[in-house]
DRENDO-454561 format. One record per residue (C-alpha): residue number from 1; residue in one letter; y, x, z. Coordinates in steps of 0.05 Angstrom, whole numbers. Each point is the difference from the previous one (the first is absolute). Example, Ala and Ser with C-alpha at 12.3 -4.5 7.8 and 13.67 -1.06 7.14 Angstrom:
# residues 2
+-----+---------+--------+--------+--------+
| num | residuo |      Y |      X |      Z |
+-----+---------+--------+--------+--------+
|   1 |       a |    -90 |    246 |    156 |
|   2 |       s |     69 |     27 |    -13 |
+-----+---------+--------+--------+--------+
# end
This chain:
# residues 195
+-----+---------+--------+--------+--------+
| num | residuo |      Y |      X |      Z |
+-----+---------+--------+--------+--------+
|   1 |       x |   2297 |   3460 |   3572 |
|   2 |       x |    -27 |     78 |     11 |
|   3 |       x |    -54 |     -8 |     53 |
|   4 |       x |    -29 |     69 |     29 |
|   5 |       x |    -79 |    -26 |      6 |
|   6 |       x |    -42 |     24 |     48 |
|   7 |       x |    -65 |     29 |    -13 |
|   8 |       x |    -64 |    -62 |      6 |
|   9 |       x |     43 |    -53 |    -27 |
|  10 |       x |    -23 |    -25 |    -64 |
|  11 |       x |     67 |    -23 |    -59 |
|  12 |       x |    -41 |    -63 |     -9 |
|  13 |       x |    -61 |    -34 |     24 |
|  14 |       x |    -69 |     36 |    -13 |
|  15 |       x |    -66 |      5 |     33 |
|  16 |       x |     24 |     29 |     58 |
|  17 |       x |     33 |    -63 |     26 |
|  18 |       x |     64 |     -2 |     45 |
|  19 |       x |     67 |     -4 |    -12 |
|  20 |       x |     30 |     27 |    -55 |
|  21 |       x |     67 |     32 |     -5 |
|  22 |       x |     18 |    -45 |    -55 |
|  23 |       x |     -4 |    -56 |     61 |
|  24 |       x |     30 |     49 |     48 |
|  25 |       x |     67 |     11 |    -52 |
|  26 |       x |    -10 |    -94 |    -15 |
|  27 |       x |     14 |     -8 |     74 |
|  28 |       x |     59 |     56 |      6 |
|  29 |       x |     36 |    -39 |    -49 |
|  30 |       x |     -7 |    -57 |     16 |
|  31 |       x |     27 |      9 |     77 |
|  32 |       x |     57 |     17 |    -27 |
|  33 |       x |      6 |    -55 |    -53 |
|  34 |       x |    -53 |    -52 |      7 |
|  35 |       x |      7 |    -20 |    -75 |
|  36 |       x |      2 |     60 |    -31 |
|  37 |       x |    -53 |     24 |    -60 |
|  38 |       x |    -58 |     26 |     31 |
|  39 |       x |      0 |     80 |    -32 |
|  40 |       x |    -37 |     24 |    -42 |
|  41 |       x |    -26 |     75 |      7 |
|  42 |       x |     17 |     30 |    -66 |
|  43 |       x |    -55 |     62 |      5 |
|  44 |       x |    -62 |     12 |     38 |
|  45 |       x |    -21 |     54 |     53 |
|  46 |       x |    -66 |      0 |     14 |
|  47 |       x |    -21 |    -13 |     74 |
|  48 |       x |    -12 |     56 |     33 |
|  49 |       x |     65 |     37 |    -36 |
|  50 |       x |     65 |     -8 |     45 |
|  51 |       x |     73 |      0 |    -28 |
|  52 |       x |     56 |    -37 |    -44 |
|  53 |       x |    -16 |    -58 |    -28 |
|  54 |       x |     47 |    -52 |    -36 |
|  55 |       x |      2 |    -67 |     -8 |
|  56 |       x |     49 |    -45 |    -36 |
|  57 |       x |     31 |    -69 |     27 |
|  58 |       x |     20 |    -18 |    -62 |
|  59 |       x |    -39 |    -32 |    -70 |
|  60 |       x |     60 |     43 |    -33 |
|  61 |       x |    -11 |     64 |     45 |
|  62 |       x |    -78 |    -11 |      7 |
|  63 |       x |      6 |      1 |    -88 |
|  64 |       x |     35 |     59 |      8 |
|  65 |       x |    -23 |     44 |     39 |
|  66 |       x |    -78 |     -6 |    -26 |
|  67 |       x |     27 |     11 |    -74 |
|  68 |       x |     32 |     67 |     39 |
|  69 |       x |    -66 |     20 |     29 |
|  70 |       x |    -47 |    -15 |    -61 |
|  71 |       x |     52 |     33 |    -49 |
|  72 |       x |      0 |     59 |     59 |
|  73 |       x |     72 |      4 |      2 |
|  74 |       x |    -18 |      9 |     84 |
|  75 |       x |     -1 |     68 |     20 |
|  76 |       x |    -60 |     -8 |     53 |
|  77 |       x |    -11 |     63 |     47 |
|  78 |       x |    -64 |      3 |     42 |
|  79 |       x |     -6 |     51 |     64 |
|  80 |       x |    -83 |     13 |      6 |
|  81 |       x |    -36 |     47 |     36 |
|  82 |       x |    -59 |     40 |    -39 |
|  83 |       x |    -60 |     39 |     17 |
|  84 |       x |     15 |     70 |    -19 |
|  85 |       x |     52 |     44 |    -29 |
|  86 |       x |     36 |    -24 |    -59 |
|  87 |       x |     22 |     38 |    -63 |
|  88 |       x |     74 |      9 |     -9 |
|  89 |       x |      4 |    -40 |    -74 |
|  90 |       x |     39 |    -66 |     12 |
|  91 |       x |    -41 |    -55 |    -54 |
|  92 |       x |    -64 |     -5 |     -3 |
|  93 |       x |    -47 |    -43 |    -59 |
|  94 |       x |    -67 |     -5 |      4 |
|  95 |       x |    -50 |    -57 |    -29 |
|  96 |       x |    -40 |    -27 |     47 |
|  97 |       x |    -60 |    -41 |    -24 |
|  98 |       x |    -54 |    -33 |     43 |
|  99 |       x |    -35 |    -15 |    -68 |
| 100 |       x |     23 |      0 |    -80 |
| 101 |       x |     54 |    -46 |     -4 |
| 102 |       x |     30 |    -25 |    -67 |
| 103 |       x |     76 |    -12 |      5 |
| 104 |       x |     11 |     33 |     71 |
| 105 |       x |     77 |     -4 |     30 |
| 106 |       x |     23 |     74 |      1 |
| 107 |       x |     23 |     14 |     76 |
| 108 |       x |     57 |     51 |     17 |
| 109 |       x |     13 |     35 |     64 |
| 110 |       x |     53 |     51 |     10 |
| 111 |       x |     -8 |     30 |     76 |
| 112 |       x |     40 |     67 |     37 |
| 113 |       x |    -32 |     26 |     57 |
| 114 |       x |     46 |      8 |     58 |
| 115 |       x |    -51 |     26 |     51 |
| 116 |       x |    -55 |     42 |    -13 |
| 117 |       x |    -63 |      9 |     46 |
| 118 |       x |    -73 |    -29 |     14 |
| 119 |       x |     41 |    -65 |     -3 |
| 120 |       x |     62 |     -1 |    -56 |
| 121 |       x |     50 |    -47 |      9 |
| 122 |       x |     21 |    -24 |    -70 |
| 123 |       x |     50 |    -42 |    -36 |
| 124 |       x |    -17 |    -39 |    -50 |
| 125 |       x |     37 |    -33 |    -57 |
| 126 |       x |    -36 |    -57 |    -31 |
| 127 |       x |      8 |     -5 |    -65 |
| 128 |       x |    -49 |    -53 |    -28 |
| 129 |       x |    -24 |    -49 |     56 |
| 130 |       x |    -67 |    -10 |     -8 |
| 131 |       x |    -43 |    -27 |     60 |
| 132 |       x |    -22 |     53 |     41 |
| 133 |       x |     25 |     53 |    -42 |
| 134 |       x |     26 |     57 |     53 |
| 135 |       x |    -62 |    -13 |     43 |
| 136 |       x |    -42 |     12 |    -68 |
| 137 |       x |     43 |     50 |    -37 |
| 138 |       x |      7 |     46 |     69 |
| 139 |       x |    -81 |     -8 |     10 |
| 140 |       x |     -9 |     19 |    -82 |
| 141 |       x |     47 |     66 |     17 |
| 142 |       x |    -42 |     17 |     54 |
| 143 |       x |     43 |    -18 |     52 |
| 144 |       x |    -22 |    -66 |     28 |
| 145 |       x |     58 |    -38 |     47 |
| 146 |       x |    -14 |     15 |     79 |
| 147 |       x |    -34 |    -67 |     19 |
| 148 |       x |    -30 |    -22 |    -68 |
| 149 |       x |    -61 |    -23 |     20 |
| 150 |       x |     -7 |    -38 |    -76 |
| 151 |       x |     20 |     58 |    -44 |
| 152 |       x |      1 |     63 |     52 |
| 153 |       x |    -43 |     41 |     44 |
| 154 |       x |    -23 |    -34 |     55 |
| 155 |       x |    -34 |     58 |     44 |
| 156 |       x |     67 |     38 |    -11 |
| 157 |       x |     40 |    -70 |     25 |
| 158 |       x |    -44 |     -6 |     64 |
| 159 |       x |      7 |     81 |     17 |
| 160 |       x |     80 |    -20 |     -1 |
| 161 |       x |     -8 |    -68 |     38 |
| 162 |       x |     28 |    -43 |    -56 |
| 163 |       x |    -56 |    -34 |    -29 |
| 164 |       x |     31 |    -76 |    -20 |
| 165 |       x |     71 |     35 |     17 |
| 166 |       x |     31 |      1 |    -80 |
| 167 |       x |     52 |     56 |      1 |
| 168 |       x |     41 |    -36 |    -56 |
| 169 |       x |     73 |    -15 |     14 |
| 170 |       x |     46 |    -35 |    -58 |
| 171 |       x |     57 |     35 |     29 |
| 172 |       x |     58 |     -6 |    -51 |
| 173 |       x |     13 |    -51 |    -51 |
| 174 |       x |     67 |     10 |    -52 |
| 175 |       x |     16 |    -68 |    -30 |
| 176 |       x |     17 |     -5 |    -73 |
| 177 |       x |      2 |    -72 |    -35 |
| 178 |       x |     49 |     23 |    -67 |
| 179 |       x |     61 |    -35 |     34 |
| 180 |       x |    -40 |    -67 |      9 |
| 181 |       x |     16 |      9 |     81 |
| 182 |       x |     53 |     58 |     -3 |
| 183 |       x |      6 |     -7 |     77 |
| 184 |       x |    -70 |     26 |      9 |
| 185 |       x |     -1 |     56 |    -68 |
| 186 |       x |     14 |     66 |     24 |
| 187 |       x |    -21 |    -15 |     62 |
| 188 |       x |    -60 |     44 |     47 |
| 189 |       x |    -29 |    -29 |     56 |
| 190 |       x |    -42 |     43 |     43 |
| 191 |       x |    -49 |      1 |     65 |
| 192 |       x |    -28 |     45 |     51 |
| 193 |       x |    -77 |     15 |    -20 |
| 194 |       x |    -41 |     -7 |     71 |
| 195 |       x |    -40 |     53 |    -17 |
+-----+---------+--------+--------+--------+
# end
């Protein structure tokens, strides 16, 4: 089940309270088959990022499809909006350290900029899937996501009107599960970013 989330819905249940998308996909299934599995959502988005999400109805497919995104055999593409003008290169690695950390998870980001201005409009292909990691590797560049009040600039985000208003879209999503679903491998699904 591909859901396109909306932005302010949390996956799962947190301290924001509400109802959670995860409850929102439970009741779509189950309208149309009141037994059925409830899914299970077989990658995060954090709550304030909007786009594809999937979630399996199936033990088998929910196996699956998490092996597929913790082996990173997903090709995940991200549309963001950034403060400033980005450089043409297409990867980017950086370390990013709040404090000396023994045995820290390398993070890769690969990004091309397709529109360049006071605000870029980037795509990015996430290669590792740390949490947070655009919002924090975009912010490390220099170029903190329009609406990052966590990692980005918040006097530039209230001069454009979008503090609280993430500009972080997972717009495509390419399926690849080495021939354990072959009618999903091969297969791109993709969205219109909002913003």
């Amino acid at each position: 089940l591909l859901v396109n989330k909306r932005a302010g819905i949390s996956v799962e249940a947190d301290e924001r309270g509400g109802v959670t998308l995860t409850e929102l996909a439970a009741r779509h299934v189950r309208q149309q088959a009141p037994d059925a599995r409830a899914p299970k959502a077989c990658h995060r988005l954090d709550n304030q990022t909007c786009g594809l999400l999937m979630f399996a109805k199936t033990e088998k497919a929910e196996g699956i499809l998490e092996r597929a995104f913790r082996d990173r055999t997903m090709d995940k593409r991200y549309i963001c909006l950034v403060r400033g003008m980005m450089k043409p290169p297409k990867a980017a690695h950086v370390t990013i350290h709040d404090s000396a950390v023994p045995g820290a998870r390398p993070i890769v980001t690969a990004y091309e900029t397709l529109e360049q201005g006071a605000v870029s409009r980037v795509e990015i292909h996430l290669i590792t899937g740390r949490t947070h990691q655009i919002r924090a590797h975009m912010a490390a560049l220099g170029h903190p996501l329009l609406g990052d009040d966590v990692y980005g600039d918040r006097a530039f985000n209230r001069q454009m009107k979008m503090q609280g208003k993430l500009c972080l879209c997972a717009a495509q999503l390419t399926l690849d599960t080495g021939g354990a679903l072959p009618q999903l491998d091969g297969r791109t699904f993709r969205v219109k970013c909002p913003f």
